[in-house]
C-alpha positions, 0 to 999 in steps of 0.5 A: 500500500502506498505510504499517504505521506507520499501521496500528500509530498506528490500532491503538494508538488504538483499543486506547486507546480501548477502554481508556477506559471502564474507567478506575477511579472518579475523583475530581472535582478539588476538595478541601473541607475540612469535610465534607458535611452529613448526607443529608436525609430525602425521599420518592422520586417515583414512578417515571416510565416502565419503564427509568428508574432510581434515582439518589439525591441527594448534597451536590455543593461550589460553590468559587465560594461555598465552599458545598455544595449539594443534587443533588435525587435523580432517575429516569434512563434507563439508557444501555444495557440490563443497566446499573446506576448506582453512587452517587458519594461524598464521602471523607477524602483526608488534608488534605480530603474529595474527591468520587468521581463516580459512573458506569454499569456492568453490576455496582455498585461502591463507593459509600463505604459510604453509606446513600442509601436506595431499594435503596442501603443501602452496598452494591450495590442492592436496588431492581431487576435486568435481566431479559430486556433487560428492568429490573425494580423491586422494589416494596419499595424503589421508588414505582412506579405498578403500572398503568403499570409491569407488571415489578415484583417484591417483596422484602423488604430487610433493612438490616444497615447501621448506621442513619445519614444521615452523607454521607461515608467516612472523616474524623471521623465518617465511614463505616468501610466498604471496597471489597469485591473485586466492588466494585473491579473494577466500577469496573475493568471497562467503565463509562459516566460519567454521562449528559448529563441527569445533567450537566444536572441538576446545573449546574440544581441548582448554579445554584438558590441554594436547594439552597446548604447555607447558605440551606436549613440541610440542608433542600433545597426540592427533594429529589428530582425525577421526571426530571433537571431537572425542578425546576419539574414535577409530582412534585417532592418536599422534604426532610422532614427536615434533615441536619445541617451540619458546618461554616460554610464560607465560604458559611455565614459569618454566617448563624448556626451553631448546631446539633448538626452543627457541633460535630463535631471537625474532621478531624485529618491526624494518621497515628498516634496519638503526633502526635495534639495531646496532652490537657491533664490535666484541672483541678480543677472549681469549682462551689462545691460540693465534693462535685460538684468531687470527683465530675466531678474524678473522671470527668475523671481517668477519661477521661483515663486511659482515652484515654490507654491508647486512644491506646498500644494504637493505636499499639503496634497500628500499630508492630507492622504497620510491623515486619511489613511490613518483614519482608516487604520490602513496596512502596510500594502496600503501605505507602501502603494500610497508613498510610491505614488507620491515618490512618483508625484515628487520626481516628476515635479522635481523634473518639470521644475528642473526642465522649467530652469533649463529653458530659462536659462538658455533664454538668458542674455549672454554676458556683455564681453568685457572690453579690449585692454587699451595699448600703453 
């Protein structure tokens, strides 16, 4: 007779196992401390055989050169019928940016919010549906060769999204974009991680120095592929355009650093506006000019002023959610959620306010040059 305690150990291992694939979205153990450079502009490659789907490009982070690098985007085999592919992500984790791997499921979950373009807008996909067992391409959003591929249809996508190429949520200048609650329980419900092809894809892409952030300067050679690997193929595509870099890193250093990109603020790990680094008021301009002095005196004293109200209404806003939830006697989940939103509230004013000095600056009136030594 069989022993019942090997019968309870096997029914506790199966019931773990089934348990497995429904784990939540998890996040790769690195944390970056500068963010992800903007998302490169590219052509998709046509699609190569029916069942294949879309999974599009992202910046992956090399510790070993302290550098991202580019994940060409790619067509991938569904592992099974009625399966989607859910985009991974980069997000402000409060001392880092962290990367949130993507996976396979019968709905779309979150994906940060990232606009990645053919059908992945920020939320859920437009580039396709199952059908009869069957996948079907909205011709719309997809490059797909009609003589070969018959299942298609066309649907007219309207993008409400915000036009942008930024690459992650959060942080300072980052996606402000929540899970919705079907999102959230995709990521609960049973998923596959991605494929072996799809780990293969990336090691290549990893092991190629050109796809570094440092070497293409946001402008990956290869920025999308056919089929996973094939980086030497038919079919291959390169960015059009660049996305910026936000920060050397220590792959970048001495390579140059100049460009738009690099003077975003870097992210703050202040929580509530009153342990943000407090401004300096403002100094008197010196142009040699006093009416262009009084002028940009005038303007900083503006900003100043105006921020500073900025910053007492955050945290009046913020005060007042901590007395409601200590009202309601909340728990530590609750408060945890609450005071990550407000880190979030916090580094995006810090980077408005931040990005409201720059452009003031560069309006400021160049200094008078001082005037020539006269000859004795």
């Amino acid at each position: 007779m069989q022993n019942p305690y090997i019968r309870l150990i096997f029914a506790f291992l199966v019931m773990l196992t089934l348990c497995l694939p429904a784990a939540a979205q998890v996040s790769v153990g690195i944390t970056v401390a500068f963010a992800p450079p903007d998302l490169p502009v590219y052509e998709q490659p046509i699609c190569p055989e029916e069942g294949y789907i879309w999974t599009p490009g992202y910046w992956a982070y090399d510790p070993d050169f302290g550098d991202y690098y580019w994940v060409p985007g790619t067509w991938v085999l569904a592992p099974e019928v009625g399966f989607l592919w859910t985009p991974g992500y980069w997000a402000w984790g409060g001392s880092g940016f962290i990367f949130y791997e993507g996976f396979w499921g019968p709905v779309v979950g979150f994906y940060g919010g990232i606009n990645y373009g053919y059908g992945y807008f920020g939320h859920g996909y437009e580039g396709g549906r199952w059908d009869g067992g069957r996948f079907f391409y909205n011709r719309s959003v997809n490059n797909v060769n009609v003589t070969i591929i018959h299942n298609v249809y066309n649907t007219t996508v309207i993008n409400n999204t915000t036009v942008t190429r930024v690459s992650y949520n959060g942080g300072n200048g980052g996606i402000n974009e929540r899970p919705r609650p079907e999102e959230e329980a995709a990521a609960h419900a049973r998923h596959l991680p991605p494929v072996p092809d799809q780990r293969q894809h990336v090691q290549a892409a990893r092991s190629n120095p050109e796809l570094r952030a440092s070497l293409n300067r946001g402008k990956p050679p290869i920025a999308a592929t056919p089929k996973p690997g094939a980086f030497n193929e038919r079919g291959v595509v390169p960015a059009r355009k660049a996305g910026a870099i936000h920060n050397a890193g220590p792959g970048n250093a001495g390579r140059g650093n100049a460009g738009p990109g690099n003077n975003v603020p870097r992210p703050t790990t202040a929580v509530h506006p009153n342990e943000l680094p407090r401004r300096e008021r403002p100094g008197p301009a010196n142009t040699g000019n006093p009416k262009l002095d009084q002028k940009y005196q005038q303007q900083q004293e503006k900003l100043y002023t105006q921020q500073e109200r900025d910053r007492q209404k955050l945290q009046q806003q913020q005060e007042k959610e901590h007395q409601q939830l200590a009202r309601q006697n909340a728990d530590e989940a609750r408060k945890q959620q609450v005071e990550q939103r407000h880190q979030q509230q916090t580094e995006q004013l810090h980077q408005r306010h931040s990005q409201q000095q720059q452009r003031l600056q560069e309006k400021q009136p160049a200094p008078r040059p001082a005037p020539p030594r006269e000859k004795r």
